[in-house]
N, C-alpha and C positions, 0 to 999 in steps of 0.2 A: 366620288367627287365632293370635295366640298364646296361653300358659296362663293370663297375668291377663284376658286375653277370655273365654274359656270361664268363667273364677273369677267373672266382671261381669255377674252376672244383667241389669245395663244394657242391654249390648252387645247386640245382637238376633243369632240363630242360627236356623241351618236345622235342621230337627231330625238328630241325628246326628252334625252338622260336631265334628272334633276339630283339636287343636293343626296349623296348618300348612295346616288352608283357607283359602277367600277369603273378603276379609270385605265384607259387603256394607249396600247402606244401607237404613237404616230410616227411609224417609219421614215413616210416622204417626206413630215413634213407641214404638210399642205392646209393641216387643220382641221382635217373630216377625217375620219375611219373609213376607210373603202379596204376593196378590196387589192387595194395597191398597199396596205400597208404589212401584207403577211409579210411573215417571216420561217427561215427555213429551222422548225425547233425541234426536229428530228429527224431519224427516218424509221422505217420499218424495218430493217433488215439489220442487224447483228455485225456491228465491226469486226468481232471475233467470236469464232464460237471454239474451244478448247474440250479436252479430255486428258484426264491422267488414270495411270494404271501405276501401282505397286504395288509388289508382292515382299514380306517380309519372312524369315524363313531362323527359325531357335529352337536346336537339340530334334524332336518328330514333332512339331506345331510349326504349321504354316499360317499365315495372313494375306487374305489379297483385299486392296481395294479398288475400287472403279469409280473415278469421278467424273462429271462434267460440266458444262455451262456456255453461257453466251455474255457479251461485254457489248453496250453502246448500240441496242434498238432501242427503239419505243412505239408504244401499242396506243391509238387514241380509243378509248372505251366510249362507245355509242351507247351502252348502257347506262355507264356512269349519268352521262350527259341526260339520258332520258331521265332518270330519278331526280338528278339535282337541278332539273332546268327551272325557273320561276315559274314558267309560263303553266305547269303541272298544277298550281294550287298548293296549300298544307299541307294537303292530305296523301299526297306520293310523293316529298321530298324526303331529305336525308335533315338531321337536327340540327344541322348547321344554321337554317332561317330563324332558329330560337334565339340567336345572337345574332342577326343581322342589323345593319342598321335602321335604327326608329329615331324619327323626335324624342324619346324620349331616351335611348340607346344609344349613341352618336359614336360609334363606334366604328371608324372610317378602316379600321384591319379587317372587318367582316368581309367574308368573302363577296356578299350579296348587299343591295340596296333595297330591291320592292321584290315583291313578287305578286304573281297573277297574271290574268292571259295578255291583258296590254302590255307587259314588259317587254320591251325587244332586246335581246344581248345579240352580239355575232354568233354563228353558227358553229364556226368551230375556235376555240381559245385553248391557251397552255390550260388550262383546271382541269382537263379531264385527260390529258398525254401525262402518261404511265412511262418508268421503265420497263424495260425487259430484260433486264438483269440478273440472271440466277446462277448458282451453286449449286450441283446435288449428290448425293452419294448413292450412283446408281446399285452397289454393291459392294456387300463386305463376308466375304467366307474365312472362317475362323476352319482349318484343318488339323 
């Protein structure tokens, strides 16, 4: 947030947030972050999940391979969130707070504004919802 945010009775806040939070969205509307403002930004379960096999076959050498994958889940990591949360202190975050913003750093891309135990952020936000997206090559026999 910057100082014309906090000045924008518009702009919706969490109660507390100062100059240098995240700013977050306001679905309904209304002005406040509640719990009316989630939104649906994933799901857990895999729109597609696929497999391919071929075999290639020149002169006595054969080739087979076996691929597969899933398309369009996503995983929220409670992990992640435990290591990157403010409220942790320095000392168990991830180096992203080394560029966050400061007075003297004003650097409103940062992903983070304060940190320390009085921070409040919501509980759950898109920063820590992962794809689950993969490719793999479960096998390749050369004969």
């Amino acid at each position: 947030l910057t100082q014309a945010d906090i000045d924008d009775a518009s702009v919706a806040k969490i109660s507390g947030q100062t100059v240098g939070d995240e700013k977050y969205y306001d679905k309904n509307g209304d002005g406040k972050i509640t719990a009316d403002d989630r939104i649906d930004a994933g799901q857990p379960d895999p729109k597609y999940t696929w497999g391919f096999t071929n075999n290639f076959k020149y002169k006595d050498f054969d080739l087979s391979i076996q691929m597969y994958g899933q398309h369009g889940g996503h995983i929220y990591s409670f992990l992640a969130r435990a290591i990157d949360n403010p409220a942790n202190g320095r000392n168990t975050t991830l180096g992203i707070w080394r560029d966050r913003w400061t007075e003297a750093n004003q650097n409103f891309n940062a992903p983070r504004g304060k940190i320390g135990e009085s921070y409040t952020i919501p509980y759950f936000t898109t920063d820590w919802l992962y794809s689950s997206d993969f490719w793999r090559i479960q096998s390749i026999t050369l004969g």
